[in-house]
C-alpha positions as CSV (number, residue, x, y, z in Angstrom):
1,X,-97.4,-15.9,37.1
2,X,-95.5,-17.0,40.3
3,X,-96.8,-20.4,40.3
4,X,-95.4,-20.8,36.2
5,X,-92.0,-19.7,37.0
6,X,-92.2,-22.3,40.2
7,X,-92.9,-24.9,37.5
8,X,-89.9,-24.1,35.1
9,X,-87.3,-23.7,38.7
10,X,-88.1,-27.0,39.3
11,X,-87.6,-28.6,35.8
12,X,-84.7,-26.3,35.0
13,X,-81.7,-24.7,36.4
14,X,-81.4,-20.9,35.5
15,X,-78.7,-19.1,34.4
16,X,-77.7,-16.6,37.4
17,X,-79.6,-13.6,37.2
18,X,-78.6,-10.2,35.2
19,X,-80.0,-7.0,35.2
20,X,-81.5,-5.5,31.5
21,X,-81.7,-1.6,31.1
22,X,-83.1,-0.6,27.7
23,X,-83.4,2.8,25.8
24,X,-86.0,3.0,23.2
25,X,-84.7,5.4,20.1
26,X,-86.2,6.7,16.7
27,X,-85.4,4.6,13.8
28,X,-82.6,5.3,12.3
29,X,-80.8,7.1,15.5
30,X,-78.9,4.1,16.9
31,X,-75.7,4.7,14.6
32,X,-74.7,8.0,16.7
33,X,-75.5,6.7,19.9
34,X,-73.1,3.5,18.6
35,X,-70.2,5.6,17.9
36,X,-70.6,7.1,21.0
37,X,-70.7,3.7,22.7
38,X,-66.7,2.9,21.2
39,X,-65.5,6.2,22.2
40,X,-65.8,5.6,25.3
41,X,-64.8,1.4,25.6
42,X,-67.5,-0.3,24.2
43,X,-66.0,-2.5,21.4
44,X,-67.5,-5.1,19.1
45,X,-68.4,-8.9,20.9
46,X,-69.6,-11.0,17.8
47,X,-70.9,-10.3,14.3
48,X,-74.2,-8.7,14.1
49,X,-77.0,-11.0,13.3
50,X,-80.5,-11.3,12.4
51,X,-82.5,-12.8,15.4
52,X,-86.6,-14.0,14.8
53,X,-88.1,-14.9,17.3
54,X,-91.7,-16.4,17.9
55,X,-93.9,-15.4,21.1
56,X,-96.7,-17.6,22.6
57,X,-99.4,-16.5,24.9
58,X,-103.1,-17.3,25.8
59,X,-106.3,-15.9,24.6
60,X,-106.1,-13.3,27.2
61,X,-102.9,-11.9,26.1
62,X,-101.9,-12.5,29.8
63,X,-98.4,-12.9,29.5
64,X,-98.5,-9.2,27.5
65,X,-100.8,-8.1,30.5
66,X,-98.5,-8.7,32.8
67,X,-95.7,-6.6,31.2
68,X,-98.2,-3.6,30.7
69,X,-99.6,-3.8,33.9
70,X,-95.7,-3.9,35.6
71,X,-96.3,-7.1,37.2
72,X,-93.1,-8.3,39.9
73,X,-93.6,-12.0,37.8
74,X,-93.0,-11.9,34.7
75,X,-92.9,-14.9,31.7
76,X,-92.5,-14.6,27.7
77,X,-92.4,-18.2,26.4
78,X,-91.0,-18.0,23.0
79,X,-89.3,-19.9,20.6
80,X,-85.9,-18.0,18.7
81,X,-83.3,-18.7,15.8
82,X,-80.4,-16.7,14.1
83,X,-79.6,-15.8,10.3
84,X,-82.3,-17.9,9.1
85,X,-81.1,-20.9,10.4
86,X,-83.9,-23.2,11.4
87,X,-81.6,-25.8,12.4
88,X,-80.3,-24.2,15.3
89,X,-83.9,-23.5,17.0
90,X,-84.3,-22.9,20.8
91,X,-87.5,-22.3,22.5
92,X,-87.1,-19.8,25.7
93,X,-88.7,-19.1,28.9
94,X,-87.8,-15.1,29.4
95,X,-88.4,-14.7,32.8
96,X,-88.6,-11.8,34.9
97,X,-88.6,-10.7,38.7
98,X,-89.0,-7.2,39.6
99,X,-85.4,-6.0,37.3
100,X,-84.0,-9.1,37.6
101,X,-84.4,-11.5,34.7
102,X,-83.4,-14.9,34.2
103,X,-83.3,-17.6,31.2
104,X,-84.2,-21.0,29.9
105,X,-83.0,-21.8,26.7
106,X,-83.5,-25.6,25.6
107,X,-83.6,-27.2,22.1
108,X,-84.4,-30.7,23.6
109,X,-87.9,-31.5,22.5
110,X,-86.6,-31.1,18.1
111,X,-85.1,-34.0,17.1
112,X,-84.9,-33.2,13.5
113,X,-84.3,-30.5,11.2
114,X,-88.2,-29.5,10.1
115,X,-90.0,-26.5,9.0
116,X,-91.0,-23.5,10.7
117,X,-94.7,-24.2,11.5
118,X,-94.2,-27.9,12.0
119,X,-91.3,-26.6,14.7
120,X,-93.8,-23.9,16.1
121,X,-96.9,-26.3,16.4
122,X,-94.4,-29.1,18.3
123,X,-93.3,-25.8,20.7
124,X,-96.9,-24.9,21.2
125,X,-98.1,-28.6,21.6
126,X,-94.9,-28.9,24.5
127,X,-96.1,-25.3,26.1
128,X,-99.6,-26.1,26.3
129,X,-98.9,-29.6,28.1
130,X,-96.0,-28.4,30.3
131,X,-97.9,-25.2,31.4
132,X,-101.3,-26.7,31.5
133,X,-102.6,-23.4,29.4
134,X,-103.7,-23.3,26.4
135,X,-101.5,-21.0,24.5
136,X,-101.2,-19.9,20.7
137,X,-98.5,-18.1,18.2
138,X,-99.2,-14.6,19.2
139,X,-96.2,-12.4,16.9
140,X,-93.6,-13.3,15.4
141,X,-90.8,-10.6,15.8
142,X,-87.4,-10.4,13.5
143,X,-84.4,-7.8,13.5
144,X,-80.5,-7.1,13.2
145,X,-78.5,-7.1,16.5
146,X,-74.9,-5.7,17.1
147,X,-73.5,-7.4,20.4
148,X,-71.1,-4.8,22.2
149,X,-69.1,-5.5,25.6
150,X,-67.6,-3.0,28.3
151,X,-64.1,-3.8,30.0
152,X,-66.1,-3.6,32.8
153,X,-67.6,-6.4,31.7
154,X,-71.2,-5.0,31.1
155,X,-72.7,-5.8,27.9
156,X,-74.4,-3.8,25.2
157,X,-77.1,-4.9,22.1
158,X,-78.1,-2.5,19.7
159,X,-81.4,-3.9,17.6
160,X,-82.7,-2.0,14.7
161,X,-85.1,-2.8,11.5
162,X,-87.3,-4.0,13.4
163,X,-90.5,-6.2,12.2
164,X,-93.5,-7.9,13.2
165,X,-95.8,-10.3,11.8
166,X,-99.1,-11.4,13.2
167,X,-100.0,-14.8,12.1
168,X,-103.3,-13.9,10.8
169,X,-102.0,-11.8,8.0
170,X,-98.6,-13.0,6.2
171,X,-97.4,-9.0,6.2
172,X,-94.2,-7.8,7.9
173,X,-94.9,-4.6,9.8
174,X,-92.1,-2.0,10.4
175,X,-91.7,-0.7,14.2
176,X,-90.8,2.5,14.3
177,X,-87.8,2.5,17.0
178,X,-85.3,0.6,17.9
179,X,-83.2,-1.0,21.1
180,X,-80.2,-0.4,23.3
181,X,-79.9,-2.6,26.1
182,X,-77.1,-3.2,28.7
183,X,-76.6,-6.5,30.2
184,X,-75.0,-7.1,33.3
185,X,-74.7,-9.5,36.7
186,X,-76.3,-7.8,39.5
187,X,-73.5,-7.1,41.4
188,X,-72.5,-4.3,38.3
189,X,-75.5,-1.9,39.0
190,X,-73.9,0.4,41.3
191,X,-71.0,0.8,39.0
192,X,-73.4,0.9,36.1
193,X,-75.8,3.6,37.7
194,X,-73.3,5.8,39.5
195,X,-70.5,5.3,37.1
196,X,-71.0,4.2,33.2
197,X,-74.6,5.8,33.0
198,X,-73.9,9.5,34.4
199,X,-71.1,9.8,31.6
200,X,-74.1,9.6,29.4
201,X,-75.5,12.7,31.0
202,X,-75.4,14.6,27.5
203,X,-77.1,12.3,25.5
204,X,-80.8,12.5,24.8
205,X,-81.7,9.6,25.9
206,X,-83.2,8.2,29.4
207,X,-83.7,4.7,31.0
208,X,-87.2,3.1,29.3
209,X,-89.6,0.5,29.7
210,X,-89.5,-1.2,26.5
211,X,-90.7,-5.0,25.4
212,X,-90.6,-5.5,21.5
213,X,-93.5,-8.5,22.1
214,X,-95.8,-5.5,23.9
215,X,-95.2,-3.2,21.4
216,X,-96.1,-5.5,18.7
217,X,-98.8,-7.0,20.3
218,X,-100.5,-3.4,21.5
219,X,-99.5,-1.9,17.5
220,X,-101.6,-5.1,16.4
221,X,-104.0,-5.9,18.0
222,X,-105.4,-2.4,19.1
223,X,-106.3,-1.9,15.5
């Protein structure tokens, strides 16, 4: 994986890097845990929307692998849009070191407004030749996001109804969870961990591993 995210440094300039904590709930769950979330700052960022999002890897799953097998390097390439709009596509490199994480988002290989497998076969067609690895539309992974922010300046998402789809069979598939994440520059852990997180102490919840790709692609393709 190292010698990947070399590649992308060099073509692109990353965002500086954040830290992501998530907290994996039962369906249905997140609407307490929200209320909580404004009681004690949190307030709303944007409008919730609906984010789909389409995940590439090889034959090996490797990218997947990697996440399971809590690899320090860590790459999802992906392709993403909001509330349906095609129009306003971005393919991604999610990257990962250790908790650190970074970002590429790019929209400059679409020059016109086409349809979602013609825009997914020109993504895979630029993946494969930019990565030299041969790589294929895995899952594709859709769901409603709340955007919440801290006066402290850390961030919060809330996903539920969340769905997959492989490509092989044209059948959404419910996951049975859903997402809390905080967002934040690196320099906001200790306040995060010694400060924002212990007043959580009463809450049944706990710090989780959780990557919606993985789960999908471990639901689907361990049946």
């Amino acid at each position: 994986m190292f010698s990947l995210i070399d590649k992308i440094e060099k073509k692109y300039e990353f965002i500086k890097p954040r830290i992501e904590r998530k907290i994996k709930v039962n369906n249905h769950n997140l609407i307490l845990f929200k209320n909580y979330f404004y009681n004690i700052g949190f307030v709303k960022q944007f409008p919730d929307q609906d984010i789909e999002s389409v995940y590439f890897d090889d034959s090996n799953l490797s990218f997947a692998r990697s996440n399971i097998n809590g690899e320090f390097y860590r790459i999802k390439p992906r392709i993403r849009w909001y509330d349906n709009d095609l129009s306003k596509i971005n393919y991604e490199f999610k990257i990962k070191k250790g908790f650190n994480g970074f970002k590429v988002v790019s929209n400059d290989i679409y020059s016109q407004s086409l349809k979602k497998n013609e825009l997914i076969n020109i993504t895979k067609k630029f993946f494969n030749n930019f990565l030299k690895i041969n790589l294929h539309e895995t899952v594709s992974i859709k769901y409603k996001r709340s955007y919440l922010k801290h006066p402290s300046g850390i961030r919060l998402t809330l996903d539920k109804d969340l769905h997959y789809r492989s490509p092989k069979i044209n059948l959404n598939k419910s996951m049975k969870f859903e997402v809390i994440e905080f967002k934040y520059p690196t320099n906001k852990d200790n306040f995060f961990r010694e400060v924002l997180f212990k007043s959580f102490a009463k809450l049944p919840i706990r710090l989780t591993k959780c990557s919606k790709y993985v789960e999908a692609v471990t639901s689907e393709y361990s049946n």
